[in-house]
Backbone as JSON, one array per atom type, in Angstrom:
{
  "sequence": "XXXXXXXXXXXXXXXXXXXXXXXXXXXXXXXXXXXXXXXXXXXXXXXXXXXXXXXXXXXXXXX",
  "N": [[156.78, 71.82, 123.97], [153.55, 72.44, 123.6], [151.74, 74.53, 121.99], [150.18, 76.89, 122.41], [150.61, 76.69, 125.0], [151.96, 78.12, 128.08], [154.53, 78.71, 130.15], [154.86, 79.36, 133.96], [156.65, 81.13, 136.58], [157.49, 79.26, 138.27], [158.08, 77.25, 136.76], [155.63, 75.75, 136.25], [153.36, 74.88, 133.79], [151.61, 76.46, 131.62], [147.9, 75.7, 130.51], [145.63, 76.96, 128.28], [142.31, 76.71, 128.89], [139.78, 74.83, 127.01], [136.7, 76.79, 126.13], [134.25, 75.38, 125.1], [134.21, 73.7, 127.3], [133.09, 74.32, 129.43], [130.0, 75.25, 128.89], [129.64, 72.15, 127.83], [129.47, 70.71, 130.34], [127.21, 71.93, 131.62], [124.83, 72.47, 133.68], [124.63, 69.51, 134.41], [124.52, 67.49, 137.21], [126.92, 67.24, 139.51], [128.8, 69.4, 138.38], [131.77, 70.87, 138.86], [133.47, 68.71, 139.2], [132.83, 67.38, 137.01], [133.88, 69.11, 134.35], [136.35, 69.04, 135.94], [137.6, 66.56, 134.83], [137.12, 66.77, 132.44], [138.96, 68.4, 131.88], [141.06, 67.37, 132.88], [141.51, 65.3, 131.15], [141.97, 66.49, 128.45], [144.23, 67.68, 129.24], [146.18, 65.61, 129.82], [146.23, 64.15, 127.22], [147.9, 65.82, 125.59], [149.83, 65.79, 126.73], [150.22, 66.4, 129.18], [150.32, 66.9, 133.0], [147.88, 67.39, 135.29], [147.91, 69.66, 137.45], [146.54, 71.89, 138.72], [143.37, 74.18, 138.41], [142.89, 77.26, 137.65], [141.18, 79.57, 136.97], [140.07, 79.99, 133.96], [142.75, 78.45, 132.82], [144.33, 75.61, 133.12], [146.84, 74.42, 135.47], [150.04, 72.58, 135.09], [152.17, 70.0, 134.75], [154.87, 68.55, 132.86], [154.55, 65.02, 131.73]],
  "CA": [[155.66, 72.42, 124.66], [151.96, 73.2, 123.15], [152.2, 76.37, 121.21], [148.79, 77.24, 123.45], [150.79, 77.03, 126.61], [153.27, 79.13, 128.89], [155.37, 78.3, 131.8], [155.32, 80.39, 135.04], [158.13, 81.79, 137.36], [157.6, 78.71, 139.06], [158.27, 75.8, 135.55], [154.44, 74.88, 135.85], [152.87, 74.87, 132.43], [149.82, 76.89, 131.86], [147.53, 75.79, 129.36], [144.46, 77.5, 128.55], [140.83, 75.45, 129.03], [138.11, 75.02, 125.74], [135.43, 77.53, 126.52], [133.66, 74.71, 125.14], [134.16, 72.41, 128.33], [131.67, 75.19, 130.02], [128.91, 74.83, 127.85], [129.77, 71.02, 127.99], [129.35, 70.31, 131.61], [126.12, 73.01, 131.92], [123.26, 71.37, 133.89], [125.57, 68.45, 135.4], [124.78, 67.47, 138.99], [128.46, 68.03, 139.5], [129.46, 70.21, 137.31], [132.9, 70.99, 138.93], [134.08, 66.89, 138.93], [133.16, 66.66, 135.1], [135.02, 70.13, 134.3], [138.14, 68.54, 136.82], [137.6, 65.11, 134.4], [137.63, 67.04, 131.11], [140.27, 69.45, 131.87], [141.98, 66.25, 132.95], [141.57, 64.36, 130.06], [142.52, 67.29, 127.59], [145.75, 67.93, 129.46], [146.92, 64.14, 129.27], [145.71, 64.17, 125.93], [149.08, 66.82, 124.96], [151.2, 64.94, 127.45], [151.24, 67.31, 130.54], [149.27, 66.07, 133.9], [146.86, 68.69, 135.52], [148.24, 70.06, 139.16], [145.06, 72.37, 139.56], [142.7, 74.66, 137.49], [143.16, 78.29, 138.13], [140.07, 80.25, 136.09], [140.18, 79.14, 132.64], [143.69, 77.82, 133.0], [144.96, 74.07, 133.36], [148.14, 74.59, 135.71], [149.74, 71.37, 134.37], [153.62, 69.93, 134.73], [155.1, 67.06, 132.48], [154.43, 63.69, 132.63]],
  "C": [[154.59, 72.77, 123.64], [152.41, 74.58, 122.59], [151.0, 77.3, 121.95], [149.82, 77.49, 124.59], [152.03, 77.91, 126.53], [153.36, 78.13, 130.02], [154.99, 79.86, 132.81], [156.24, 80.78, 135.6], [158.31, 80.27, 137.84], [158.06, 76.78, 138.11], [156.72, 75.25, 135.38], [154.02, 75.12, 134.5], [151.55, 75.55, 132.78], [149.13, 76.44, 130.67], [145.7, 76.36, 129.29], [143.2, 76.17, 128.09], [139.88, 76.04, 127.69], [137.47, 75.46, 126.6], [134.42, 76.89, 126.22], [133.1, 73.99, 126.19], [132.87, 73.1, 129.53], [130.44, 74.82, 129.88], [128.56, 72.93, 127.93], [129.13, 70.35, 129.08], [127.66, 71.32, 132.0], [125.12, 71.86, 132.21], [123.6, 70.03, 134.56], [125.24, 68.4, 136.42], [125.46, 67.79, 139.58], [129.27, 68.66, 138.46], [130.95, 70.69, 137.85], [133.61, 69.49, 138.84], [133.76, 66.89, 137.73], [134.02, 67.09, 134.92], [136.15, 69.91, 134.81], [138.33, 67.23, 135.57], [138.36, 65.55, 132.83], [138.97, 67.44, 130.93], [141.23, 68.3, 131.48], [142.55, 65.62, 131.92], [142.38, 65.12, 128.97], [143.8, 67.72, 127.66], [146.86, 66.77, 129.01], [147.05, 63.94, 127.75], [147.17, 64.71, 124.93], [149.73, 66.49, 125.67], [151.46, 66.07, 128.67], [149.83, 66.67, 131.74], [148.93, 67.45, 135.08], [147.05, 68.67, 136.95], [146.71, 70.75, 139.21], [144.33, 73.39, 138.44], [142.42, 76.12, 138.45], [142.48, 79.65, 137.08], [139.83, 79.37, 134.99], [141.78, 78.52, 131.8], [144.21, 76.98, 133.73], [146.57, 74.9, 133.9], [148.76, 73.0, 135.91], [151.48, 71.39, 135.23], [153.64, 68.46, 133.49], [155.08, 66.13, 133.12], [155.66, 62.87, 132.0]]
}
């Protein structure tokens, strides 16, 4: 596991989101579909695949 993340009660993985990816996406037409793209990408990226985004936490599981 990521030394960044936790598990929940429930086995999902939490991993926390770059405060960068904010800043990143600012001014976007869709700015929630990039932010879903990045997250996305950054989760795969460490090998876990992104169930849903829950503030500034990726709730993730293995892939």
């Amino acid at each position: 596991m990521n030394s960044h993340s936790t598990s929940d009660e429930k086995g999902a993985i939490i991993v926390p989101i770059p405060h960068s990816y904010v800043w990143l996406t600012e001014g976007y037409h869709d700015r929630p579909k990039l932010f879903k793209q990045y997250v996305a990408g950054y989760v795969q990226s460490i090998g876990y695949q992104l169930i849903e985004i829950n503030g500034m936490n990726a709730i993730c599981e293995r892939r």
